[in-house]
N, C-alpha and C positions, 0 to 999 in steps of 0.2 A: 777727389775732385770736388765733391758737394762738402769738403770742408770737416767730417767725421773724422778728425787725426788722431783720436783715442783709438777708433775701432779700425782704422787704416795701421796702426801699428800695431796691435794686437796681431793682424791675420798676418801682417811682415815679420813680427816676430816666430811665426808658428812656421811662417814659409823657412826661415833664418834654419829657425830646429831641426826640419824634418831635411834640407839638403847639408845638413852639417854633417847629420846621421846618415846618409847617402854617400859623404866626401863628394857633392859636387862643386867643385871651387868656383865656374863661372857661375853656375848659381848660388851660392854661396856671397861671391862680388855682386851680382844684380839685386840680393836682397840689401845688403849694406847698404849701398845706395840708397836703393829706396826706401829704407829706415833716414838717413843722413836727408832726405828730400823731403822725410815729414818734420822731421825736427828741425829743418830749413825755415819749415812754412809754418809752426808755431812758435820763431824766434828765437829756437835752443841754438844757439850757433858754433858754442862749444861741445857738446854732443853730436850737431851735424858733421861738426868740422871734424870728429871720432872716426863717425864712422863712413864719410869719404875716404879719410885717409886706408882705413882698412880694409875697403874695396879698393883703392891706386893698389896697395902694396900686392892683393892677389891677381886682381888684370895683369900688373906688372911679372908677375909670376908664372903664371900660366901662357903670357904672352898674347892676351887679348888686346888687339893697339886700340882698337874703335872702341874700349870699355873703358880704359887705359885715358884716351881723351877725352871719353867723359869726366871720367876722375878728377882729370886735371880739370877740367870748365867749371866741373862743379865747386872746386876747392879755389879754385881762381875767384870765381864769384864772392864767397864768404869771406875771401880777404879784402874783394871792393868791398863790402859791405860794412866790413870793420874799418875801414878807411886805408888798411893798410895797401896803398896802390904798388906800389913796386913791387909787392908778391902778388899781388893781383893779375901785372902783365906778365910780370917772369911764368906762373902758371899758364897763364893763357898764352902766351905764344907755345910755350911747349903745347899745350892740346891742339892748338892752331896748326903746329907743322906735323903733329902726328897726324891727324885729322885730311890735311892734303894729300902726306903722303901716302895712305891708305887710300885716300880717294873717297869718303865720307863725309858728304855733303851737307848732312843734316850737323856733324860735330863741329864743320868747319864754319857754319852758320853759326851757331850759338857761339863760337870762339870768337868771331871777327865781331861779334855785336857786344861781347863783353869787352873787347880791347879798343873798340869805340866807344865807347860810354866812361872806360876810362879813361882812356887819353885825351878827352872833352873835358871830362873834371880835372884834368891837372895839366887843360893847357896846351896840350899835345896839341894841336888844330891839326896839322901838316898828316901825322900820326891818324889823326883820328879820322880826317875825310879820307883815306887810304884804306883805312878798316871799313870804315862806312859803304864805300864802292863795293868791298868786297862781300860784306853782309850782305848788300843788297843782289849782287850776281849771287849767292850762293842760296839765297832765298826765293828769287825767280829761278834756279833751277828747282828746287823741291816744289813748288808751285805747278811748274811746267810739268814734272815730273808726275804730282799727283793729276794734273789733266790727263799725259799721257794713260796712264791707270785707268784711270775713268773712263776716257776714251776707251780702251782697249776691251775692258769689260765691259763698257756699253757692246761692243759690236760682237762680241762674244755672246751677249744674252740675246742680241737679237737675231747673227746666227742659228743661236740652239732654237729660238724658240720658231724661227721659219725651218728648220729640219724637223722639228718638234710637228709641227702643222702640216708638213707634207709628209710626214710620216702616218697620221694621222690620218690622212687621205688616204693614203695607201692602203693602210688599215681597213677604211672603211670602204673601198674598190674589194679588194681582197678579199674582208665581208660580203660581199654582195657577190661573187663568183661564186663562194661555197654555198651563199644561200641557192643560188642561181642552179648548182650541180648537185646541190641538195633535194628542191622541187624536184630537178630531170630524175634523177634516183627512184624518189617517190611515186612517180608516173611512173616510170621504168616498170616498179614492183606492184603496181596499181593495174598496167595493161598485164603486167604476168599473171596475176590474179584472175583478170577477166579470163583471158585466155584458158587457162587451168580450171576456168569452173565451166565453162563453157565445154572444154572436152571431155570433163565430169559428167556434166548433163547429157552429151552425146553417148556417151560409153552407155551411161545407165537406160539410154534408151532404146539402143539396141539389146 
């Protein structure tokens, strides 16, 4: 994110390594990716385009569909990019219907905002305010959705920490009982004492 894509793919490559040697295939696909993502953002578009494609063909393997549409968004993309738009939509609508049918909000955002942007450049208007609409509902749900979040863990921290305060209290009542049965003790074995010296002294005086 600060731009370091020399040392952002060193540690993607080392991640790449060590779940190859594991056989973790969906890790395996999330690191492709995210190699194909730096090589995106330093203009390599023929090596990103590598190693998207190599991440699609193990989501598709493994049957990851929400990894699966990223694949595709992401290989959709590099084809706007190269201008080539008819693979650009043919990709994105495929991630576009994987992505609803799943039910995956965040893939089916980035899908309708790529198939807007393209069918703007080639014209599509009709096309393109239809995707636009859709960007935008599926962008106000993630929005909404990170309030709910937020929301929810707002009320959660404030919960704990008013359970947290009267527990506290508690504590400190609690506290002060033991102190409280602690003194009576003390007197307790304090009047035993007198007592016992005092029939010491009697005893010894008779």
């Amino acid at each position: 994110d600060i731009g370091d894509y020399n040392i952002a793919l060193d540690y993607y490559y080392r991640s790449l390594k060590i779940n190859e040697e594991i056989g973790n295939k969906s890790m395996i696909a999330n690191s492709l990716s995210s190699i194909g993502i730096i090589y995106e953002r330093k203009g390599a578009y023929p090596k990103a385009m590598n190693y998207y494609h190599r991440s699609l063909v193990l989501r598709e393997e493994i049957g990851d569909k929400q990894g699966t549409a990223s694949s595709l968004c992401n290989i959709g993309n590099i084809y706007k990019v190269r201008k080539e738009t008819g693979k650009a939509i043919s990709f994105s609508k495929r991630s576009l219907a994987l992505a609803m049918e799943v039910g995956v909000v965040s893939e089916a955002e980035a899908a309708s905002k790529l198939l807007y942007m393209t069918y703007k450049e080639t014209g599509q208007f009709t096309k393109a305010l239809e995707m636009y609409q859709l960007h935008i509902q599926m962008r106000d749900s993630i929005y909404n959705e990170k309030n709910t979040k937020a929301l929810l863990q707002y009320q959660y921290e404030y919960e704990y920490e008013k359970k947290a305060t009267a527990d506290s209290i508690k504590a400190a009542e609690a506290d002060k009982v033991m102190d409280a049965e602690l003194e009576l003790k003390q007197a307790q074995i304090r009047q035993g004492n007198i007592i016992r010296n005092v029939l010491l002294a009697g005893m010894g005086i008779l």
